[in-house]
GUMARKOL-308146 format. One record per residue: x, y, z of N, C-alpha, C, O, CB in turn; residue in one letter. Coordinates in steps of 0.1 Angstrom, whole numbers, plus 2048, in hexadecimal, padded with zeros to 3 digits. Each point is the difference from the previous one (the first is absolute). Glycine has a CB too. Example, Ala and Ser with C-alpha at 12.3 -4.5 7.8 and 13.67 -1.06 7.14 Angstrom:
<recs>
8847C784E7F780C80080980C80080A8008077E37F4805A
80F8177ED80980B8007F880B80880580B8018077EF7E9S
</recs>
This chain:
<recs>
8087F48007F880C80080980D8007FC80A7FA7F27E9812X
81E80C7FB80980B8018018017F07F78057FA8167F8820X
7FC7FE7E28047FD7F67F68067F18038067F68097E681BX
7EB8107F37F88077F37FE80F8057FF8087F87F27E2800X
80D81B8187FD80D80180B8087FB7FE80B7FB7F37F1818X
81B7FF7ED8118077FF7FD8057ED7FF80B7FA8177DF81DX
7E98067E67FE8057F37F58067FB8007FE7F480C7F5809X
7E88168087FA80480080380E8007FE8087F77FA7E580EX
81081780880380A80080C8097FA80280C7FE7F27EB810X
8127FC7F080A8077F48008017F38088057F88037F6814X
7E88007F17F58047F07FC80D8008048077F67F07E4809X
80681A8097F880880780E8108037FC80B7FF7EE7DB80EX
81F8177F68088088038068037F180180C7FE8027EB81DX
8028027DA8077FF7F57F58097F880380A7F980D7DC80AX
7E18157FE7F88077FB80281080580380A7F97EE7E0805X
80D81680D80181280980A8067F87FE8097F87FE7F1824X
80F8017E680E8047FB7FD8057F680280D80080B7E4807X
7EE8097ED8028007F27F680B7FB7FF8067F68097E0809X
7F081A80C7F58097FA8048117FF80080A7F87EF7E4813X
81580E80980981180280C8037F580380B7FC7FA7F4820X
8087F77E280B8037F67FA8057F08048097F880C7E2816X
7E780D7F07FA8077F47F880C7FD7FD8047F58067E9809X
7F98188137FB80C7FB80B80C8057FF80C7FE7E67EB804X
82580480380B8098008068047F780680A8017FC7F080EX
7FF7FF7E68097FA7F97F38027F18067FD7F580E7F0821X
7E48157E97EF8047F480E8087F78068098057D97FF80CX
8247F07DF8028037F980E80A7FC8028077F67E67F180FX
82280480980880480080C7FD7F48017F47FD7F480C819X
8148097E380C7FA7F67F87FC7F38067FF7F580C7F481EX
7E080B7ED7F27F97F580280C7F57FD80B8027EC7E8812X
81D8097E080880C7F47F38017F67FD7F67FB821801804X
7DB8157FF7F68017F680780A7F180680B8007E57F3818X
8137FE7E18028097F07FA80F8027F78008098057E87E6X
80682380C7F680D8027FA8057F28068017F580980681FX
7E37FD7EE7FD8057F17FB80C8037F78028088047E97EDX
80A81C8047FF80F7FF7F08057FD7FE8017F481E7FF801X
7DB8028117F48087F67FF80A7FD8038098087F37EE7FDX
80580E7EC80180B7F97F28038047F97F680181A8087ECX
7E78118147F68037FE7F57F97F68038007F480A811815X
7E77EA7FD7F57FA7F47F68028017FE80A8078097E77F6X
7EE8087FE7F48048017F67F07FD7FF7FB7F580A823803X
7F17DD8117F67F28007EC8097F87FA8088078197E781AX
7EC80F7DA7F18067FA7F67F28038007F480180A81E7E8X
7EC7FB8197F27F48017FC8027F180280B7FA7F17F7822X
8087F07DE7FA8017EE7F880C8028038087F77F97DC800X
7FE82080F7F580F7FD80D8087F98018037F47EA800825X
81F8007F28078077FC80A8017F780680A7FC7F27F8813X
80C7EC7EE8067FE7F17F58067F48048067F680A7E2813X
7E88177FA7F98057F080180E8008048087F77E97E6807X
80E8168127FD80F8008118087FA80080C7FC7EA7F181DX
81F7FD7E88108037FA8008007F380280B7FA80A7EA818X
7F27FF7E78047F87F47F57F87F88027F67F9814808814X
7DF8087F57F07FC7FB7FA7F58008037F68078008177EEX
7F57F48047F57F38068037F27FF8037FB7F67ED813803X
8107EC8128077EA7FA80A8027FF8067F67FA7ED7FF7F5X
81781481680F8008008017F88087F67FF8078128147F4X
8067E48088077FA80580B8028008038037F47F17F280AX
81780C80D80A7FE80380A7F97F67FD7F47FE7F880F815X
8158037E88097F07FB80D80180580580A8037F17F27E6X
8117F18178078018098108067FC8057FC7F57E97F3815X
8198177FE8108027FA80C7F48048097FC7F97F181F808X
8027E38108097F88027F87FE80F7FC80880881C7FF7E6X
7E97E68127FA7FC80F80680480C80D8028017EC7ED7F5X
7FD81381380780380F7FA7F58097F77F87FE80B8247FFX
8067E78107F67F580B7F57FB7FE7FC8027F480B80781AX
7F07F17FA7F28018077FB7FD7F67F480180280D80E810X
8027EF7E17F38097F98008057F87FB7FD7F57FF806817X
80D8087F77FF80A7FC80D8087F280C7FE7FF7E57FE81CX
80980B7E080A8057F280280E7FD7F68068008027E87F6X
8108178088038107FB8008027F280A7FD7F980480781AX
7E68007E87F68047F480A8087F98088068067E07FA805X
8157FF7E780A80A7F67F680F8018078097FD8057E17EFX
7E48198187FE80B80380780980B8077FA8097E77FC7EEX
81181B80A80580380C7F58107FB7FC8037F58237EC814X
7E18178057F580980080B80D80780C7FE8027D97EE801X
8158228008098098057F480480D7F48017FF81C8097E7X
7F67F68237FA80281080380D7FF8098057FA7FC7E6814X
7F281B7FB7FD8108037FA80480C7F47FD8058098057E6X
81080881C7F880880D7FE8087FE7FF8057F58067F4818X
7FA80E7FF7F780E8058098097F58087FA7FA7F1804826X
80680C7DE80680D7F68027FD7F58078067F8804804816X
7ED7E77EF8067FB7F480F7FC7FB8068037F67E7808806X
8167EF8108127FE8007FA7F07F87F57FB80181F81481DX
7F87EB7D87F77F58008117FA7FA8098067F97D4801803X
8237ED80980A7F47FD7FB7F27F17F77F780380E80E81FX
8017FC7D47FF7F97F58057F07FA80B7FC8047F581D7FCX
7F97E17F97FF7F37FF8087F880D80B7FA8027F380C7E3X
7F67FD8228027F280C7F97F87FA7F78037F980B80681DX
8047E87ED7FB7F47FD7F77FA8077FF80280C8117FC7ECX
7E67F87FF7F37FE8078037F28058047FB7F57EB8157FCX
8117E78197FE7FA8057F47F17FA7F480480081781480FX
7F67DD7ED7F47FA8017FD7F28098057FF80B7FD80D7DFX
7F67EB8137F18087F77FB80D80680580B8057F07DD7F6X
7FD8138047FB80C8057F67FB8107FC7F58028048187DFX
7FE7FD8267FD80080D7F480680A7FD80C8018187F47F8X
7E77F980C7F280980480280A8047F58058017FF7ED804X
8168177FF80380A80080C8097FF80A7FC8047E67FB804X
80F8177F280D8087F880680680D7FA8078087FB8017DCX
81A7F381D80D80380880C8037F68047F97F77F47F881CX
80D81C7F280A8057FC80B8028087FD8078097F58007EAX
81C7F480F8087FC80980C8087FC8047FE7F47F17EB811X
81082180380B8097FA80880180C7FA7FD80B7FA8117E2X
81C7F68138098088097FA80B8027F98067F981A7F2802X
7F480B8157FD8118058068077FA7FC80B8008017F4813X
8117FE7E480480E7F67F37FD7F580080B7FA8227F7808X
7D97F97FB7F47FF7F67F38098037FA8087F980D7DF805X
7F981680E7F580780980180E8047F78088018087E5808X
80F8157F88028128008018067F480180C7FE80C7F4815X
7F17F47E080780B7F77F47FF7FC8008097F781A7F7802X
7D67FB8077F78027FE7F58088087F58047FD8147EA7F9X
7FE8138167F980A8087F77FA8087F680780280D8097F0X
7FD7E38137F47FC80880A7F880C80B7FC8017DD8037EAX
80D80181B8017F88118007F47FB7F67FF7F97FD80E818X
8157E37F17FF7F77FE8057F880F80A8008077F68077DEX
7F27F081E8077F58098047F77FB8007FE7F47F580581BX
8127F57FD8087F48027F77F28017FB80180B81680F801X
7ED7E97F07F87F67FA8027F57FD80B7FD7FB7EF811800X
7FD7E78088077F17FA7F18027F27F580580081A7E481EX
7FA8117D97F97FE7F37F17FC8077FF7F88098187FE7E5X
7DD81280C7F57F98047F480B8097F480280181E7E57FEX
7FA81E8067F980B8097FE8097FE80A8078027FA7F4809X
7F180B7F07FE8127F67F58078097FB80A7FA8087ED7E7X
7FA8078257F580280580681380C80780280A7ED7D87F4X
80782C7F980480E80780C8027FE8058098077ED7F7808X
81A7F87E68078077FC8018077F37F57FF7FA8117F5814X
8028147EC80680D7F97F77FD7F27FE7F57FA81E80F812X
7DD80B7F17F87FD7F180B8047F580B8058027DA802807X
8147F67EC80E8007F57F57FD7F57F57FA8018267FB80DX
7EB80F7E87F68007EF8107FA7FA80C7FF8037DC81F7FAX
80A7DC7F580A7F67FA7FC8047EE7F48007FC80C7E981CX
80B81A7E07FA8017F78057F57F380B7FB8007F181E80BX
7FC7E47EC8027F47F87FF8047F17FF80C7FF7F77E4814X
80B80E7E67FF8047ED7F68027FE7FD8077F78117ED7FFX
7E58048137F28027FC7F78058097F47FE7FF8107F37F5X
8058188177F98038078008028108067F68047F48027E7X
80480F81F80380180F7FA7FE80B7F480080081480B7F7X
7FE7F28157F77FE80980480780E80C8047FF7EF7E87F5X
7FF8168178028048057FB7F58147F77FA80580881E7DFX
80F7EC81E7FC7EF80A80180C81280A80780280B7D87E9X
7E382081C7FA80580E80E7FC8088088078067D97F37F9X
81F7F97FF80A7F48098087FB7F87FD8007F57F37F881AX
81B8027F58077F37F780E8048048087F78047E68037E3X
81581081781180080280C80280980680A8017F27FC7F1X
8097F481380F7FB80880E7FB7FE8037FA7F57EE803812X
8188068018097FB8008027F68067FE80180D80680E7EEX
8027E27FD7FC7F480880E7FC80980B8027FE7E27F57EFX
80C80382080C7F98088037F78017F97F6801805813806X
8117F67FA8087FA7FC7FF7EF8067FD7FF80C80F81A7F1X
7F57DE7FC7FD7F48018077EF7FB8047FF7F47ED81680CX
80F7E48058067F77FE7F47F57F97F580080681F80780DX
7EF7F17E17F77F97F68097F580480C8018007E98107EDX
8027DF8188027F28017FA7F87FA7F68027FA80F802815X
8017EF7F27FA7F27FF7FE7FB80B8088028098017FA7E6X
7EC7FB8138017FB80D80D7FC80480680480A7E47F77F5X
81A7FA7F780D7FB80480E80B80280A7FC8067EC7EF7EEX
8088238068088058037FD80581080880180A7FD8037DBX
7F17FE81A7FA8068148057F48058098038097DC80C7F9X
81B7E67FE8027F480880F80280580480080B7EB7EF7E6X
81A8128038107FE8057FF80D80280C8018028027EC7F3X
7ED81F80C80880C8087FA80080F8058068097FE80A7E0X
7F37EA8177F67FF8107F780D8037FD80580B8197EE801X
7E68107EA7F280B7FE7F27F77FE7FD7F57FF81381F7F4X
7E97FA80C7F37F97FC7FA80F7F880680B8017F57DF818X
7FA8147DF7FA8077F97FC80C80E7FB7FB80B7FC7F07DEX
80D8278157FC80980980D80280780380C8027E37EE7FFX
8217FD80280980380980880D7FE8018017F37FF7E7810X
8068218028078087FF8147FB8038057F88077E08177FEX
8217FC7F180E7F78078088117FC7FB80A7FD8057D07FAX
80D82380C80980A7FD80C7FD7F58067F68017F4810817X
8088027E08077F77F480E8098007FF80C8047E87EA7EBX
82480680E80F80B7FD8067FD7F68037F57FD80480F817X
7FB8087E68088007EF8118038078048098077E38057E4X
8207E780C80D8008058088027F58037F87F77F97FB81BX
80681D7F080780A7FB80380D8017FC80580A7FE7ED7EEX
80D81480180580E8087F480880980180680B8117FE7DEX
7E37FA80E7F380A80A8027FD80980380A8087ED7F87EFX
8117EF80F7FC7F580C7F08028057FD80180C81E8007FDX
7DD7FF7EC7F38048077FA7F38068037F47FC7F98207F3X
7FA7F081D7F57F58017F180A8017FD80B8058167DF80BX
7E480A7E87F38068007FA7F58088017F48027FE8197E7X
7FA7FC81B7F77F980D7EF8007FF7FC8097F98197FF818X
7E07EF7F57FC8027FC7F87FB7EE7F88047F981580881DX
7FC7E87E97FD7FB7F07F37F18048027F68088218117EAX
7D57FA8097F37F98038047F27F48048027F47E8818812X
8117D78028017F87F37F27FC7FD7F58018068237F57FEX
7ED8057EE7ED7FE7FA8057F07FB80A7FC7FA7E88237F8X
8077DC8128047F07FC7F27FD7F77F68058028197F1818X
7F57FD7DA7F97FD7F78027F77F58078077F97F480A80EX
8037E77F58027F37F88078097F280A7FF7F97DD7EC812X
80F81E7F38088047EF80A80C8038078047F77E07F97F7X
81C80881D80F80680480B7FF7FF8067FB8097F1806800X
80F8037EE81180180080C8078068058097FA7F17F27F8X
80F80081B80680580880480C7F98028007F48027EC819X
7FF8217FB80480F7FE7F88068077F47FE8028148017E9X
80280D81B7F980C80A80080C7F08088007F68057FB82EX
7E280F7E28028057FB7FE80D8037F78038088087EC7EEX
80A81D80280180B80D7FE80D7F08007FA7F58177FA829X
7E88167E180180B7F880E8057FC80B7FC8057DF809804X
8148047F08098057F780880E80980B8047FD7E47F47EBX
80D80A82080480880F80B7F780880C8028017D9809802X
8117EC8008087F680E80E7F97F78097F98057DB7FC80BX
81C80D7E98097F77F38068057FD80A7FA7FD7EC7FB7FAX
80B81F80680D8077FC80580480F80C8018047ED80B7E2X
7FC7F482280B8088118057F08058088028097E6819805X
8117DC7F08097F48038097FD7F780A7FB8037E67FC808X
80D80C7E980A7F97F38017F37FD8097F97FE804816806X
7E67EE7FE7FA7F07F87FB8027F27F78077FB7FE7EE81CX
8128037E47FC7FD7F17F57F47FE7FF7F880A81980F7EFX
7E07F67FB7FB7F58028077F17FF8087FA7F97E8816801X
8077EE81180B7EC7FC80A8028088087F87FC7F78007E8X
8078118278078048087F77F780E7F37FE80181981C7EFX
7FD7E281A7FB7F380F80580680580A8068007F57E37FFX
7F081680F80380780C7FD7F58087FC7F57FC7FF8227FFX
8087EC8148047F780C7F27FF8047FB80B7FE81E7FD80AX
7E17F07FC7F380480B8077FB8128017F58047E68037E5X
81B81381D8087FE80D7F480380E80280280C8198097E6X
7DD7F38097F880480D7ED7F57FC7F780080881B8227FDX
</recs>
């Protein structure tokens, strides 16, 4: 009876161990690729036609994650004083709802207030008009600047010791020596590992694309 409790408890202990070690230790040295995002734009079909006329569709230029593809259309975004930024690329397919995703030097040079945002969340952020060859629109909500994020496989969450939501701290090892903190992972079967940060976070660190960062925290 001893004998099974001993080995019981040193199951039980190896387990404890291993656990505290792994949440000490969540994703530590775990090396991700980085992909740069340029300013874009995701459209709901209303607003592909309302752009590019009636029964338009999207076509594709070259595949991306998820899904998803960056269209050979691109449209010119416009803020307040009519400051307005030219052939940004449209994002596909298309989406129940129109998001436009830009840097804060994007944002000042258009003149509006933009939050900080995970893809998805428009709801009382920055208005912005979009104009297309056939035509304009004018959007209440939709534009942000998105935050910065780490894209998985399950199996890639498995060997770093995350889970879909988790937050971690990541460091680029190089002259900057930056760490961004703060980086949210999104886990998902059609995900291909890469964090992804803007065209801002990427010249004040000096990451190129396809350039690996640490996840240390």
């Amino acid at each position: 009876m001893k004998r099974v409790e001993k080995k019981e408890l040193e199951a039980l202990t190896r387990l404890v161990l291993s656990c505290v070690q792994s949440q000490q230790q969540k994703g530590n040295g775990f090396q991700v690729p980085v992909g740069v995002s340029n300013r874009h734009i995701h459209l709901s079909q209303e607003h592909v036609e309302a752009l590019f006329g009636k029964g338009y569709q999207l076509t594709k230029k070259k595949d991306l994650m998820g899904g998803q593809f960056a269209s050979n259309e691109c449209c010119t975004i416009v803020g307040l004083k009519l400051r307005a930024i030219e052939n940004v690329r449209i994002l596909g397919p298309a989406r129940k709802k129109t998001q436009v995703e830009i840097s804060s030097t994007d944002a000042r040079k258009l003149g509006i207030n933009v939050p900080i945002r995970e893809s998805g969340d428009i709801a009382g952020s920055a208005p912005i008009a979009i104009v297309g060859p056939k035509g304009a629109i004018y959007c209440q909500e939709g534009c942000i600047v998105a935050a910065r994020h780490i894209h998985m496989s399950p199996a890639d969450a498995a060997a770093c010791g995350v889970n879909d939501g988790d937050y971690v701290s990541v460091k680029v090892e190089n002259e900057r020596g930056t760490t961004f903190n703060n980086v949210k992972i999104r886990v998902d079967e059609s995900f291909t590992l890469e964090m992804h940060i803007d065209t801002d976070e990427a010249n004040a660190s000096e990451i190129k694309q396809g350039d690996k960062v640490t996840i240390v925290k």
